[in-house]
C-alpha positions as a Markdown table, in Angstrom:
| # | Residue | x | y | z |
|---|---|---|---|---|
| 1 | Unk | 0.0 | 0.0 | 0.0 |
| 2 | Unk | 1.5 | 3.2 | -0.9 |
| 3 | Unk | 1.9 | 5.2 | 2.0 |
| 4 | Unk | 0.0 | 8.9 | 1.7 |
| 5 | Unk | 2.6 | 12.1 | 1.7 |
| 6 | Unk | 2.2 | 13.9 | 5.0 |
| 7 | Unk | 0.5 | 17.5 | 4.6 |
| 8 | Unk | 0.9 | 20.5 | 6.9 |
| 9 | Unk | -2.9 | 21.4 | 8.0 |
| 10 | Unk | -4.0 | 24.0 | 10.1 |
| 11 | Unk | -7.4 | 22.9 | 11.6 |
| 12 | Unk | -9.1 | 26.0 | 12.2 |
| 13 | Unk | -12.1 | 26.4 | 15.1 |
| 14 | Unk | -14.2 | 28.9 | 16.5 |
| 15 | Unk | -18.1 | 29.1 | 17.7 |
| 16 | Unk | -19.8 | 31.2 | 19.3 |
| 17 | Unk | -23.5 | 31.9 | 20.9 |
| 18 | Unk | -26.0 | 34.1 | 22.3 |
| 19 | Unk | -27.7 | 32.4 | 24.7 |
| 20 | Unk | -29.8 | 28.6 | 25.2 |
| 21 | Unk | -31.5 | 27.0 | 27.9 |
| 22 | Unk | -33.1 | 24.1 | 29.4 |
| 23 | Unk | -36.2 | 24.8 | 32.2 |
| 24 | Unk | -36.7 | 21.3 | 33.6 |
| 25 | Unk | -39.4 | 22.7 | 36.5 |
| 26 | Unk | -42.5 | 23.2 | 36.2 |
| 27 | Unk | -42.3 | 23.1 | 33.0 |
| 28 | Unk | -39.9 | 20.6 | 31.0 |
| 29 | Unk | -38.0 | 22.8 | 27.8 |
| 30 | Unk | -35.6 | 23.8 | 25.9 |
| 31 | Unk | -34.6 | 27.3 | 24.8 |
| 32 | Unk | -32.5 | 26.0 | 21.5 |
| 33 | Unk | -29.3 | 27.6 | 21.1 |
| 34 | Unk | -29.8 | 31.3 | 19.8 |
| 35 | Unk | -27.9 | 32.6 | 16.5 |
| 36 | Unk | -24.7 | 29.6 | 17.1 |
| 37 | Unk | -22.4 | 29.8 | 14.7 |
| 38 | Unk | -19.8 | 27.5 | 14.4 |
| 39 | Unk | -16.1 | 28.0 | 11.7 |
| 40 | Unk | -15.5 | 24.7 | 9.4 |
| 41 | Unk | -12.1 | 23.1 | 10.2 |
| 42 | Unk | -10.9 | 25.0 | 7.1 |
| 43 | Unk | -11.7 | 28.5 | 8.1 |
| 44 | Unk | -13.5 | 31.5 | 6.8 |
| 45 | Unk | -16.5 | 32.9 | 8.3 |
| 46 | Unk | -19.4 | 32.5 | 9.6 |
| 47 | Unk | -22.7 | 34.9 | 11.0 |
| 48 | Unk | -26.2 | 34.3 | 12.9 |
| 49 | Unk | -28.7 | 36.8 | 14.1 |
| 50 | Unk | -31.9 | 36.3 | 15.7 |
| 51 | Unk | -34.6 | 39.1 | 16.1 |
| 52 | Unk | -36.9 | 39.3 | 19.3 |
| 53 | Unk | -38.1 | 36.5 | 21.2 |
| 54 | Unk | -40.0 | 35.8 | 24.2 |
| 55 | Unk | -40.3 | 32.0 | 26.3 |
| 56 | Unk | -43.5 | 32.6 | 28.0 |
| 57 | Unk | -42.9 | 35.2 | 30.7 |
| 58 | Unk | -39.3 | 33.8 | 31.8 |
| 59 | Unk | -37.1 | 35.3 | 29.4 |
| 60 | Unk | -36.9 | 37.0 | 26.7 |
| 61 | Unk | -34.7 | 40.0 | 24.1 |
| 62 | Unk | -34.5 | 42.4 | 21.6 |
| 63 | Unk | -31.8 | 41.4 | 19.5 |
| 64 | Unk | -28.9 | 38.4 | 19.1 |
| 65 | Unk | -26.0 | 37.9 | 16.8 |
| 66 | Unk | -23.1 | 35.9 | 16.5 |
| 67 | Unk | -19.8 | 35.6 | 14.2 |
| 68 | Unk | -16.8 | 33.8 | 13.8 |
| 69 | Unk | -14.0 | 33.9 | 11.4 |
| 70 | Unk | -10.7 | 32.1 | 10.7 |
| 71 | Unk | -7.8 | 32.7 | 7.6 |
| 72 | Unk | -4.0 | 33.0 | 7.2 |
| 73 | Unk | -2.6 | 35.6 | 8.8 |
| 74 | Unk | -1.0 | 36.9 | 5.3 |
| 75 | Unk | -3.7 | 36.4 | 2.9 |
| 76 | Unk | -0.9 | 37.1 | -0.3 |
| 77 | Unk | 1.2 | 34.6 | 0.4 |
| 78 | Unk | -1.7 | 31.9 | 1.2 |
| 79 | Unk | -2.9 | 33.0 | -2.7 |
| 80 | Unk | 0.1 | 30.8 | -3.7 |
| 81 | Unk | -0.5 | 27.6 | -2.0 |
| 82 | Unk | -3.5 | 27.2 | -4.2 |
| 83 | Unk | -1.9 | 25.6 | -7.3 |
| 84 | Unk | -1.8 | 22.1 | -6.1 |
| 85 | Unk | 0.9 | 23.2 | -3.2 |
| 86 | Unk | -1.5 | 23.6 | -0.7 |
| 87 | Unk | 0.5 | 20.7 | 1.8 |
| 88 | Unk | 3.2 | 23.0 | 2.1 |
| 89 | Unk | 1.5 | 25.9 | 3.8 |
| 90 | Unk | 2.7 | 26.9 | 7.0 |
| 91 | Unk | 1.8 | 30.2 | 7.6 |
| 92 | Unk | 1.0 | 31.6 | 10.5 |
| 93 | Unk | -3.6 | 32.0 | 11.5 |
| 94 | Unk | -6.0 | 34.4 | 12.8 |
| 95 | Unk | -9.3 | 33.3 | 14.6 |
| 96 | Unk | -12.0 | 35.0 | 16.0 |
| 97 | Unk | -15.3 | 34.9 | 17.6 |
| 98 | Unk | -17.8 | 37.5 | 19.0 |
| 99 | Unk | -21.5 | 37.3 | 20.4 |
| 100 | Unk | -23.9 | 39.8 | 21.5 |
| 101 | Unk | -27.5 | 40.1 | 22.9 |
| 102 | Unk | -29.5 | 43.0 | 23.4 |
| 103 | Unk | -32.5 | 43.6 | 25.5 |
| 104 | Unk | -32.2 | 40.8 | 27.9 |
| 105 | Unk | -34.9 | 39.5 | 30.2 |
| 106 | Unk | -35.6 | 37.2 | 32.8 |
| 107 | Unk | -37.6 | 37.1 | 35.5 |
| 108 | Unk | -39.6 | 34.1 | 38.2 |
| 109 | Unk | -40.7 | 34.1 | 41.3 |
| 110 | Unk | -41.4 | 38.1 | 41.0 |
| 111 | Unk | -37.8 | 38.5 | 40.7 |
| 112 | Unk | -36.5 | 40.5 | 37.5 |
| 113 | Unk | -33.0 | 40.8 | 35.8 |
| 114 | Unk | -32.5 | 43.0 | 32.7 |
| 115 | Unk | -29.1 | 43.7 | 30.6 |
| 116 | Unk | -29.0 | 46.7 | 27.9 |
| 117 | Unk | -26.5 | 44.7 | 26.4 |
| 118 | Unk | -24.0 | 41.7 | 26.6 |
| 119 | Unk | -21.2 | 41.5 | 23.8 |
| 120 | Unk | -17.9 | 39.5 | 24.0 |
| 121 | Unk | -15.1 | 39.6 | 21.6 |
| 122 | Unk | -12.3 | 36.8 | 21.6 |
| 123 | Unk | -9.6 | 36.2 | 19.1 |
| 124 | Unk | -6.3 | 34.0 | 18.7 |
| 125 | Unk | -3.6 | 33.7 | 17.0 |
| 126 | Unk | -0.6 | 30.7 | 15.6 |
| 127 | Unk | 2.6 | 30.6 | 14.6 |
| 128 | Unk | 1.9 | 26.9 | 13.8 |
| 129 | Unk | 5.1 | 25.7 | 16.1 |
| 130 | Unk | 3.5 | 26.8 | 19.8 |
| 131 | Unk | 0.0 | 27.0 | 21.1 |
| 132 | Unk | -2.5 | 29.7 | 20.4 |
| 133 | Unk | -2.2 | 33.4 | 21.9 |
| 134 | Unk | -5.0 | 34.7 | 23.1 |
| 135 | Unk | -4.3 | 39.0 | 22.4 |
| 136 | Unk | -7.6 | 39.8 | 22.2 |
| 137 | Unk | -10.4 | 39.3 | 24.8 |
| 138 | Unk | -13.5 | 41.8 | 25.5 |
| 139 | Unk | -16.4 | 41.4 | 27.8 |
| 140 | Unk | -19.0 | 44.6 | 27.7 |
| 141 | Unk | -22.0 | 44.4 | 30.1 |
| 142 | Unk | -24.2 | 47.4 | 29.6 |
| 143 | Unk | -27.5 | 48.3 | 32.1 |
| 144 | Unk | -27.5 | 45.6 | 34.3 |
| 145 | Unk | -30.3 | 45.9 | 36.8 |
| 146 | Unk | -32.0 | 43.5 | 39.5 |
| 147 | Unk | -35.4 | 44.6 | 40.3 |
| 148 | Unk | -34.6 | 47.8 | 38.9 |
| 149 | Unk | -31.9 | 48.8 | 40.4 |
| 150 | Unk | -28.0 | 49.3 | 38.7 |
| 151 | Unk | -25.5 | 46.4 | 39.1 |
| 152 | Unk | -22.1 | 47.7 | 38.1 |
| 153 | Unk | -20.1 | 45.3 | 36.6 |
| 154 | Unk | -16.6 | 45.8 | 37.0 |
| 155 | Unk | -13.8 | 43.2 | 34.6 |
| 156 | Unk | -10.1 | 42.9 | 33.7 |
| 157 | Unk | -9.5 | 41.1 | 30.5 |
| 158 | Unk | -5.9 | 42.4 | 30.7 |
| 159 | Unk | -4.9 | 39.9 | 33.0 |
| 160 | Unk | -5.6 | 36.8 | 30.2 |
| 161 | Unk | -4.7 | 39.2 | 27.0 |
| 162 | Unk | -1.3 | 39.9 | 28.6 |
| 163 | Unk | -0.6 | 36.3 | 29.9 |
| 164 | Unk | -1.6 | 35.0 | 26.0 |
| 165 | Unk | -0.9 | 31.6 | 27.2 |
| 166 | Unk | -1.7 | 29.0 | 29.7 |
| 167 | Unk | 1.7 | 28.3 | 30.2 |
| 168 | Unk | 2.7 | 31.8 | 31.0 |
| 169 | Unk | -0.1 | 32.7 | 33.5 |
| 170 | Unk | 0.6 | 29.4 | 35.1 |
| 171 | Unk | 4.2 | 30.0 | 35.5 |
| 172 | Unk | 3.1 | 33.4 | 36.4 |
| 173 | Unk | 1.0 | 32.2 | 39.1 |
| 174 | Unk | 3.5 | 29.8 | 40.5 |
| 175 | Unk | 6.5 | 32.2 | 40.7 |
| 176 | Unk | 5.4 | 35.5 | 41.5 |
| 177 | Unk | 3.8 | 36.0 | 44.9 |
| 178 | Unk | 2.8 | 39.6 | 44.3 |
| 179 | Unk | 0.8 | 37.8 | 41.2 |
| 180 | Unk | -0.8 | 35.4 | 43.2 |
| 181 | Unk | -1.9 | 38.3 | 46.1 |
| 182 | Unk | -3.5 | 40.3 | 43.5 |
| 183 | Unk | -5.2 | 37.7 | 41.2 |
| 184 | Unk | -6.3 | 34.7 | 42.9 |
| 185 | Unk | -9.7 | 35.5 | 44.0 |
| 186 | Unk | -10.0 | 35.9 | 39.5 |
| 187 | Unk | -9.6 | 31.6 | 40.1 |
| 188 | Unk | -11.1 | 31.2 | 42.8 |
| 189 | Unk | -8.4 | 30.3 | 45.2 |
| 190 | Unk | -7.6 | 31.5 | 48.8 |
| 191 | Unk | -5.4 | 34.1 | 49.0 |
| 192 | Unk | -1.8 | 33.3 | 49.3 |
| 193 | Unk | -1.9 | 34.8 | 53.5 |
| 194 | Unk | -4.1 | 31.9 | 53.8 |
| 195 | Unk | -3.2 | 29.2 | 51.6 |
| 196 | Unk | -0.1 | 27.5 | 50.7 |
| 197 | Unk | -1.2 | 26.9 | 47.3 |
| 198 | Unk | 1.4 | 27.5 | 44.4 |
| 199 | Unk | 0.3 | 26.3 | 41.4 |
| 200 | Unk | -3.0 | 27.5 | 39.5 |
| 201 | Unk | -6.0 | 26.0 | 40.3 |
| 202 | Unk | -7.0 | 23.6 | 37.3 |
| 203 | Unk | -8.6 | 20.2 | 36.8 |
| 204 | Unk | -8.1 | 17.5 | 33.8 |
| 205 | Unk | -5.8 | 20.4 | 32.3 |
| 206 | Unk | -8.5 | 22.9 | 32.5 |
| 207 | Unk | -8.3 | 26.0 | 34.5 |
| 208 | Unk | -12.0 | 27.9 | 35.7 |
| 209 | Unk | -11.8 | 31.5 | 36.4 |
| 210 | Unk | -13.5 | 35.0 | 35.5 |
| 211 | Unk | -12.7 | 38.3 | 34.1 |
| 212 | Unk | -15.1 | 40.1 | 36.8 |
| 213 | Unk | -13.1 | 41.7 | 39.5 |
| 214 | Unk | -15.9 | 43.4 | 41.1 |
| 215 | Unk | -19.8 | 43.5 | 41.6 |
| 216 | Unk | -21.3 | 46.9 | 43.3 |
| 217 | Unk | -25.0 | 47.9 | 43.6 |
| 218 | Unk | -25.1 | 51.2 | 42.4 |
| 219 | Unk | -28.6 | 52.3 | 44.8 |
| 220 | Unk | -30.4 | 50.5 | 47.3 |
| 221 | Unk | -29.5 | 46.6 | 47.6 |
| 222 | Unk | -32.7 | 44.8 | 46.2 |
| 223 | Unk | -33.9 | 42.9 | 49.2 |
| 224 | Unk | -33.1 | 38.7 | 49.1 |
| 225 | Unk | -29.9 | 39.0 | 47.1 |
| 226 | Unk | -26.2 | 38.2 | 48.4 |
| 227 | Unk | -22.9 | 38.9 | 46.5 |
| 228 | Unk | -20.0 | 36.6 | 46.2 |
| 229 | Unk | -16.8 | 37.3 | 44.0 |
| 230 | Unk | -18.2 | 36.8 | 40.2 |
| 231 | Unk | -22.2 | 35.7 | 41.0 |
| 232 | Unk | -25.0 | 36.9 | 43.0 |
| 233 | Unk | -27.9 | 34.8 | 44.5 |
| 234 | Unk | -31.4 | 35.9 | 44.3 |
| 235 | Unk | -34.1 | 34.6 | 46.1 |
| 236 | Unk | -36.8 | 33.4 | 44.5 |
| 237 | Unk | -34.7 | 33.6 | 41.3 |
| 238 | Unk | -31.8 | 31.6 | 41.4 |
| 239 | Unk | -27.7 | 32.3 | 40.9 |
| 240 | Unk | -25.9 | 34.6 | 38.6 |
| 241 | Unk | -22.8 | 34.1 | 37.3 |
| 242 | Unk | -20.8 | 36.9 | 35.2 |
| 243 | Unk | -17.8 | 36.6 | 33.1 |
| 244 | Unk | -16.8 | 33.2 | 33.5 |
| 245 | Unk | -13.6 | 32.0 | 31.6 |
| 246 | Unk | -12.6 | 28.1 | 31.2 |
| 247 | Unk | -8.7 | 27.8 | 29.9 |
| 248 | Unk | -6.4 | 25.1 | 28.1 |
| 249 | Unk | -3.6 | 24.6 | 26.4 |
| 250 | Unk | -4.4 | 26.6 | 22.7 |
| 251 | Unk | -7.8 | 27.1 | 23.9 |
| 252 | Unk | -10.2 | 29.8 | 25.5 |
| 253 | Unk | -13.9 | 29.6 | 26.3 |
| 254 | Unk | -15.8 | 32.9 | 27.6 |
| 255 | Unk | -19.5 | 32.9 | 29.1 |
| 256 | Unk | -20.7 | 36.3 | 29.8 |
| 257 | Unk | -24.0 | 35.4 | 31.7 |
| 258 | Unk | -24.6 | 31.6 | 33.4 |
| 259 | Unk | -27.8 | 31.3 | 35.3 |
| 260 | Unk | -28.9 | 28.3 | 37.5 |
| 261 | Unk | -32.8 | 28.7 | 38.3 |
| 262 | Unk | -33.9 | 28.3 | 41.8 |
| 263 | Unk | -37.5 | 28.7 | 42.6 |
| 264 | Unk | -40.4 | 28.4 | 42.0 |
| 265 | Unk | -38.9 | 28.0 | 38.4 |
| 266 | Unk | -35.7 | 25.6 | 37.6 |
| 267 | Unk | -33.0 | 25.1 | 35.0 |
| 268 | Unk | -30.1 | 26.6 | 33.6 |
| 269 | Unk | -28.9 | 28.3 | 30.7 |
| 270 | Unk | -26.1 | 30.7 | 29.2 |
| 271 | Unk | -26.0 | 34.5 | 27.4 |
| 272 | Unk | -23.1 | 35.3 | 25.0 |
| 273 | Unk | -20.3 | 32.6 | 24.9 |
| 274 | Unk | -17.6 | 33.5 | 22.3 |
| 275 | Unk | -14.3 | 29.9 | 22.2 |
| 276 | Unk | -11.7 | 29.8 | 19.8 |
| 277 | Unk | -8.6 | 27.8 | 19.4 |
| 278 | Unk | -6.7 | 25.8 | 16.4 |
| 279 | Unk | -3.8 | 23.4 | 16.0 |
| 280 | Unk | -1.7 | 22.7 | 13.3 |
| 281 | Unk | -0.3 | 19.5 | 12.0 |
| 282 | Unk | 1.4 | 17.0 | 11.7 |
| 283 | Unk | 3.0 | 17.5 | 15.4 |
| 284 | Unk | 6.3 | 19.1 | 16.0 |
| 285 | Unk | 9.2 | 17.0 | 16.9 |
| 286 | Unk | 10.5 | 17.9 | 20.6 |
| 287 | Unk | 14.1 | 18.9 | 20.6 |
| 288 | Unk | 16.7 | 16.1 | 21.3 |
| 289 | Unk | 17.8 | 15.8 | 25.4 |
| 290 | Unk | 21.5 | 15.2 | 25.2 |
């Protein structure tokens, strides 16, 4: 058998989406995923948009729209690997994804949260030797309001656009002490006075943390509701969480809004959730160990 010619691929991939949903109480239903888009392993681009929609009287918005995209970084040189040449292209990639959702909704057990807006922007890029760099990263939360009253959402992307890796904001983490007292609560971690903890929190490779560094009631505190770090619980609603970010190696996924239904209504579902990533192949060879 003759053995196929190995070819240098970049698999590009990118989705994105404004919000879905599953109620399972009283009620059992879905909210199918709103305006998804998703990039083909080749690349190019992709766009959804949705126009207003209600689900009964839980939840409901204006407007919704997604879009992804994926090419070679130099667009005139990738023009010549199109004359049967193609398994010689090793240029370097771009990928992006971005969601938004206007108008947001949702309200149970006489409890009512609305959003102006939610819009995330995420993009990557590959030299096709390391992982992914993740240099751009956005989250914009406009008129947030429990019960009518303000929610100030407060985030700092800059800490994952200037550690583009997981490798450097894990060896950040580990090795810098002043690093670890400023940014842990972003993972979820004691703070270094009270833990001996070194590494990064992560589990199966993955690390969980947020790009919210502060909640603040801008008025009166609606009465029944309790902040913590990145989420706020609402009785007779359920729990909130904002800006929720899960990394990996070459990979980045960004939820702007999670919520977990409590009573009388339950379920969960998630607003504007932007992921990109991308490898290329075949593998690099690791240097030789003398």
């Amino acid at each position: 058998m003759n053995i196929q010619p190995i070819e240098k691929r970049f698999f590009f991939h990118a989705s994105a989406v404004a919000l879905a949903g599953h109620v399972r109480r009283p009620a059992d239903f879905y909210i199918p995923a709103v305006a998804s888009t998703c990039l083909p392993v080749t690349g190019g681009i992709g766009k959804a948009a949705s126009e207003a929609a209600h689900f009964g009287d839980l939840l409901s918005y204006r407007s919704a729209s997604t879009a992804v995209s994926g090419d070679f970084a130099d667009k005139s040189e990738a023009l010549k690997f199109t004359n049967g040449n193609h398994g010689d292209n090793d240029l370097a990639t771009q990928t992006s994804s971005e969601a938004f959702v206007g108008g947001l909704k949702l309200s149970s057990g006489g409890r009512v949260l609305e959003v102006e807006s939610l819009e995330a922007r995420m993009a990557a890029s590959s030299d096709r030797i390391g992982a992914a760099q993740f240099h751009t990263l956005s989250a914009d939360f406009q008129g947030v309001k429990i019960d009518g009253v303000p929610l100030r959402i407060a985030t700092h992307c800059e800490l994952f656009t200037t550690h583009p890796t997981k490798e450097l904001l894990a060896q950040d983490f580990a090795n810098n002490l002043e690093f670890r007292s400023r940014y842990s609560h972003f993972f979820f971690g004691d703070s270094p006075a009270r833990s001996r903890l070194h590494s990064i929190p992560e589990a199966n490779g993955i690390i969980y943390g947020t790009v919210v560094s502060g909640l603040n009631w801008d008025g009166d505190i609606p009465k029944g509701t309790a902040l913590a770090g990145n989420s706020i619980k609402i009785e007779g609603l359920g729990s909130l969480y904002f800006g929720e970010i899960l990394i990996e190696a070459g990979f980045r996924r960004l939820t702007l809004l999670r919520f977990q239904l409590g009573s009388p209504t339950g379920g969960e579902g998630s607003v504007v959730e932007v992921q990109t990533n991308g490898s290329s192949w075949p593998p690099r060879k690791s240097p030789t160990v003398p």
